[in-house]
C-alpha positions in Angstrom: -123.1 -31.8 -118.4 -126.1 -34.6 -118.7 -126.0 -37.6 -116.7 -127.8 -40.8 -118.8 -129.4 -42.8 -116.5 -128.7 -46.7 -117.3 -131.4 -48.6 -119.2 -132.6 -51.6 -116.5 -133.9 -54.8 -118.4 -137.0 -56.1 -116.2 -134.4 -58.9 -114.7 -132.1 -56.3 -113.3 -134.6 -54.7 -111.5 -135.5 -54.5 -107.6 -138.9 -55.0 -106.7 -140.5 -51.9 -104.4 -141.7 -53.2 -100.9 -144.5 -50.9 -99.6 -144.6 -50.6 -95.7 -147.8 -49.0 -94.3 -149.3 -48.0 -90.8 -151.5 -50.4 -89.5 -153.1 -50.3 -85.9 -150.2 -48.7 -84.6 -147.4 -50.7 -86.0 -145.7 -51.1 -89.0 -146.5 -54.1 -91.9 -145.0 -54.7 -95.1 -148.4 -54.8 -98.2 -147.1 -57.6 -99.2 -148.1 -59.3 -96.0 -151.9 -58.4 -96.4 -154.8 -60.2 -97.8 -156.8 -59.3 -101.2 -159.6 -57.8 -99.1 -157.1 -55.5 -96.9 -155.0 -54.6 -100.5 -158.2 -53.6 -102.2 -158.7 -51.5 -98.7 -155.2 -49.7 -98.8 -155.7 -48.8 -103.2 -158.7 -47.0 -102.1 -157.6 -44.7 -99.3 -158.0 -40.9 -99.5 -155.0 -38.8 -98.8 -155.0 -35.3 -97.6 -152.7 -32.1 -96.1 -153.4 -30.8 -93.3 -153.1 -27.3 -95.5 -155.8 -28.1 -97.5 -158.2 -28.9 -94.5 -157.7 -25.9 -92.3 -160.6 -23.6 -92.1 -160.0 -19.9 -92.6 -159.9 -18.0 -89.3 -162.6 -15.1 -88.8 
C-alpha cells in the first residue's frame, strides 16, 4: 500500500524559518543582515567522527 503525497501549488505552501546559534543564544536567519547571511551559507560542518584521530 503507497501513500501519494498531495501536490502543494506555491500559494499553499509554508515558508521554512531557519533558527541558528549565535553567541550563545538563539536567532531566527531571517533576522540577520546580508553580510551575516552570506557568513552563515559559508560555514563548514563537521562530525566529531570524522575528526577523531586514531589512537596508537
Amino acid at each position: 500500500m503507497s501513500e501519494k503525497h498531495p501536490i502543494l501549488a506555491d500559494h499553499e505552501r509554508q515558508v521554512c524559518e531557519v533558527w541558528t546559534r549565535v553567541m550563545g543564544y538563539h536567532r531566527p536567519m531571517q533576522s540577520f543582515n546580508i553580510g551575516k547571511k552570506g557568513e552563515f551559507q559559508e560555514r563548514q560542518y563537521f562530525t566529531e567522527a570524522q575528526t577523531k584521530q586514531p589512537q596508537r
